[in-house]
N, C-alpha and C positions, 0 to 999 in steps of 0.2 A: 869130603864135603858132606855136610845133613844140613837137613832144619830142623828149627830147633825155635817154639813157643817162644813170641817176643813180648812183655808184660810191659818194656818201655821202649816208646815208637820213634826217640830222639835217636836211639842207638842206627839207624837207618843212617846211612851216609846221605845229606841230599840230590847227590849224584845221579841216586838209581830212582828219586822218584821225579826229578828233572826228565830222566828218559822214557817217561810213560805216554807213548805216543796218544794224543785222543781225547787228553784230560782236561778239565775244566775247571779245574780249581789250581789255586798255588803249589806252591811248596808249605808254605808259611801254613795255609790251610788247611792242606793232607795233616800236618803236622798237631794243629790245634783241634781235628776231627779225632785222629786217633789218640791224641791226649783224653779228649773227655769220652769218649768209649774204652777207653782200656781194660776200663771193668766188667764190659758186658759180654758174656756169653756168647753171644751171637756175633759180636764182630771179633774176628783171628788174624792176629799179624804175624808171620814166622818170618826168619831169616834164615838164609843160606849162608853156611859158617862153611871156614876152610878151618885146617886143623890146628891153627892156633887161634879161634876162634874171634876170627876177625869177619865182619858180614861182608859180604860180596853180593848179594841182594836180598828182595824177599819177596813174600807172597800174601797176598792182602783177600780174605775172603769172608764172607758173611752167611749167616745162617734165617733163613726165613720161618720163624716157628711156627707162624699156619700149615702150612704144608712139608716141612725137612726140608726144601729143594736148601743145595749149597751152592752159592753161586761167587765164582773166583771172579774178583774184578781187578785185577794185576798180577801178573808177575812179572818181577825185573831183576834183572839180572849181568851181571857184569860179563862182557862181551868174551872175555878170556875163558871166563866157565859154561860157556855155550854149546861146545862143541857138537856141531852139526845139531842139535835139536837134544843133544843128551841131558840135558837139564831138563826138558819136558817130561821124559822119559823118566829122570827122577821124582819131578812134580806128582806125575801121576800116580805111581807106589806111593809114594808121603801119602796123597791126600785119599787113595782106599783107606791105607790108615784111619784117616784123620774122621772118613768120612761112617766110616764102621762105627768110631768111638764118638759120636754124634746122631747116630743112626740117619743120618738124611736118607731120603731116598734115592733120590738124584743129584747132580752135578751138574750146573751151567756155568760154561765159561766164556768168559768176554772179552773177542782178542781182535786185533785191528790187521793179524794174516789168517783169513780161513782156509786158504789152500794149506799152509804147513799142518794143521790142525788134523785137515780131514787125511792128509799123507801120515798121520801118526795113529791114526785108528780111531776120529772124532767122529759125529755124523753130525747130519746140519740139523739143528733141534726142531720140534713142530713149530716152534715158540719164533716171531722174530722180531729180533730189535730195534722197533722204531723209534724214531727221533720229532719232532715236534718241537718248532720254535716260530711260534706267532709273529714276532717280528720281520722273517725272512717269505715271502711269496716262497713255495716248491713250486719247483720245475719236475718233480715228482708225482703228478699228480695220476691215480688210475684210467685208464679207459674203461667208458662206460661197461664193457663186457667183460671186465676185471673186478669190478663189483660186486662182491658177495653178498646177497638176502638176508637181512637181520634179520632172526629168526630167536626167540623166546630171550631178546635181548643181549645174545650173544654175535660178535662177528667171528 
């Protein structure tokens, strides 16, 4: 198994992006999103080939050029090649790679099991990712002694 740079995003079976726990957009969509960035730099689509170089999934990550962070927002992957978390474990050699030959400085990844994550060597970043949707009342809401002091316009 490797990855292996995907320049066309059709070659995806829809299988593996049907399985992305979390997401908010189509198939149809993923599809006509990575259609009209194929050419940018900054969005990377690779796939995980077996040796007759048939995909068994991939991995979808973005490059933010204000700052280098890279930030992985899928990986999927076919259940068979899983093995206990051994696909992480290759993800993450691929993407020092990946992430050398892009100079980022860091890596954020976005995954819907933190526990397997932090069992693999992750930490929980300073950073965290909130969600925001007007529509819905939170039942989330802080307690007043949970409230941090805007302070020079930052929280």
């Amino acid at each position: 198994m490797k990855w292996i740079k995907l320049y066309e995003p059709s070659l995806i079976p829809p299988v593996y992006v049907e399985r992305v726990k979390g997401r908010d957009y189509s198939v149809q969509e993923f599809y006509e999103f990575q259609e009209m960035n194929r050419h940018n730099p900054c969005n990377m689509l690779f796939g995980y080939v077996n040796y007759e170089n048939e995909i068994k999934g991939y991995l979808w990550a973005n490059i933010n050029a204000l700052d280098s962070t890279m930030f992985i927002n899928t990986l999927s992957v076919d259940k068979e090649f899983w093995g206990n978390g051994h696909v992480i474990d290759e993800a993450i050699e691929f993407l020092a790679k990946v992430q050398g030959k892009v100079e980022a400085r860091k890596v954020l990844w976005c995954s819907t099991n933190k526990r397997f994550f932090l069992n693999k060597g992750f930490k929980t970043s300073k950073i965290w990712l909130m969600e925001y949707d007007p529509k819905h009342d939170s039942c989330d809401k802080a307690e007043p002694n949970e409230l941090k002091e805007v302070k020079d316009g930052t929280i």
